[in-house]
C-alpha positions in Angstrom: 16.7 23.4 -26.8 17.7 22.3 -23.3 15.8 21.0 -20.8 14.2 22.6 -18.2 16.2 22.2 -14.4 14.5 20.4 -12.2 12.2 22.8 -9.6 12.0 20.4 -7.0 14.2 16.6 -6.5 13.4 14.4 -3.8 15.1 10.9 -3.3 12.8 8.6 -0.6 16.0 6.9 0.6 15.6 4.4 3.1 16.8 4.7 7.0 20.3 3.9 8.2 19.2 1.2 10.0 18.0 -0.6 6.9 21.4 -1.0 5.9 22.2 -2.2 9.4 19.4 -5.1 8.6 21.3 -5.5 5.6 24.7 -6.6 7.2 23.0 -8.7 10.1 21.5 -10.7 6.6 24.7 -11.1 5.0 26.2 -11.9 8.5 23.1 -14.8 8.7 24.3 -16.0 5.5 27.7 -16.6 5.5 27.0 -17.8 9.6 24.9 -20.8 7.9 27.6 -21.4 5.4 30.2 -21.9 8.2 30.1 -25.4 8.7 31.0 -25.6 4.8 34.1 -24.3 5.5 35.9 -20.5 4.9 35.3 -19.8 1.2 31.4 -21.4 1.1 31.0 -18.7 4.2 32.6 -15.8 2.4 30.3 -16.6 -0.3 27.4 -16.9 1.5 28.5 -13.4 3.2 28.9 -12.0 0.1 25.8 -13.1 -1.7 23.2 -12.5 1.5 24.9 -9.2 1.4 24.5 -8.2 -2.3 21.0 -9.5 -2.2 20.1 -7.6 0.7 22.0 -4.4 0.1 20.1 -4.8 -3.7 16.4 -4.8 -1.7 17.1 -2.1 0.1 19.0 0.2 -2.3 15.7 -0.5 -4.9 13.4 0.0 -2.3 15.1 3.3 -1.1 15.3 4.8 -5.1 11.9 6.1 -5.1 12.2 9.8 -6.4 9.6 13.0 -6.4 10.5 15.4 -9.1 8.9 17.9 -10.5 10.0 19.0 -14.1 9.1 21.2 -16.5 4.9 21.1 -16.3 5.0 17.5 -15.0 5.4 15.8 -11.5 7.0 12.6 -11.9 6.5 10.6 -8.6 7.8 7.1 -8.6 7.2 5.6 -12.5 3.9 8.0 -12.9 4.3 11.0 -14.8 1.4 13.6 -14.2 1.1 17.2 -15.9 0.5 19.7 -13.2 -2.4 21.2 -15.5 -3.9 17.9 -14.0 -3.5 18.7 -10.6 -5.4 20.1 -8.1 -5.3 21.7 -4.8 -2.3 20.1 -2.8 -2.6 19.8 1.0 0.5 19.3 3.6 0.2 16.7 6.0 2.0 16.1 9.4 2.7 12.6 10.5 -0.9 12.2 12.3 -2.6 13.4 9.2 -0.4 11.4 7.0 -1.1 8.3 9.2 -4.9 8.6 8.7 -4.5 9.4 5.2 -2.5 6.1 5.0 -5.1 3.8 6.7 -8.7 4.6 7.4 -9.1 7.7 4.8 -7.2 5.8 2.0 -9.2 5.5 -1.3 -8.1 2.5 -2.8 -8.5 4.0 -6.4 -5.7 6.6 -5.5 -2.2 6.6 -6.4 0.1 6.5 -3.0 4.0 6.9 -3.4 4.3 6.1 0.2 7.0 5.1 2.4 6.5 4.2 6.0 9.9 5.6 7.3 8.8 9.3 5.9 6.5 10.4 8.4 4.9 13.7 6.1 3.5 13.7 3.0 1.5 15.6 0.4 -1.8 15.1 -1.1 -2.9 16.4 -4.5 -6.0 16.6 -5.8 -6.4 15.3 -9.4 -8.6 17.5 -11.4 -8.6 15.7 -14.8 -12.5 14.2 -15.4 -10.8 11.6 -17.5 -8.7 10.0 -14.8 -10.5 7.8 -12.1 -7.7 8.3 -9.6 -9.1 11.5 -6.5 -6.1 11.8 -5.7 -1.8 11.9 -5.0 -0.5 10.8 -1.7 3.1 11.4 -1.5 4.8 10.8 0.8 8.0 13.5 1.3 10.6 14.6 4.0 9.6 18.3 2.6 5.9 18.6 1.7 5.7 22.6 1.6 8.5 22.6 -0.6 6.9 20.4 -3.4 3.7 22.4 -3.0 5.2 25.1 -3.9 7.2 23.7 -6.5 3.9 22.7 -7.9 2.3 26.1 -7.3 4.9 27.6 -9.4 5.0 25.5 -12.4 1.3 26.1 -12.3 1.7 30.1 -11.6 4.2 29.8 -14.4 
């Protein structure tokens, strides 16, 4: 039996200029290895750079998915039958929803460089968490991915 395709696949990557950050570091580090001399600074290049392009390439691999009946959001897995009404939210909504109308017992995939996101209900009396923030460059596409696994 094969596995069912994913119905919606979302990477969170993280901006451009992140990985601008990321050269100016390894820059830094092989600059404060110069007085060492020309192989201390390529080293010092080369390892600010791996260390910072590392940070940001783990930071950026934050995935949505949605397959089969389950959303899978970061490392939580969630059936959908657990799910409950999911509501789109622009960048001021989002921004309230990140700060002042935050419940602390929630569970928030959120990145600050994705201005939407997506906030799902959890129906299951079992779980203490209200709800799924999520945050998504394409918010009305996972609710409907969600919406059909749950039609389906």
């Amino acid at each position: 039996m094969e596995p069912s395709p994913a119905r919606y696949d979302e990477r969170l990557t993280a901006p451009r200029s992140w990985w601008g950050i990321a050269a100016l570091i390894a820059l830094a580090g092989g600059l404060i290895l110069l007085p060492l001399g020309p192989v201390p600074l390529l080293g010092g290049l080369i390892g600010a750079g791996a260390l910072a392009a590392a940070g940001v390439s783990s930071y950026g691999s934050a995935r949505i998915r949605v397959v089969a009946d389950s959303l899978v959001a970061g490392d939580a897995r969630i059936p959908v039958s657990a799910l409950g009404e999911a509501h789109l939210l622009d960048s001021e909504e989002a921004r309230a929803w990140r700060l002042h109308k935050a419940d602390p017992r929630a569970f928030m995939l959120l990145r600050s460089y994705v201005p939407t996101a997506l906030r799902v209900e959890v129906t299951d009396p079992e779980d203490p968490t209200p709800y799924l923030y999520l945050s998504t460059r394409h918010p009305a596409a996972l609710a409907a991915a969600l919406e059909a696994v749950r039609a389906a």
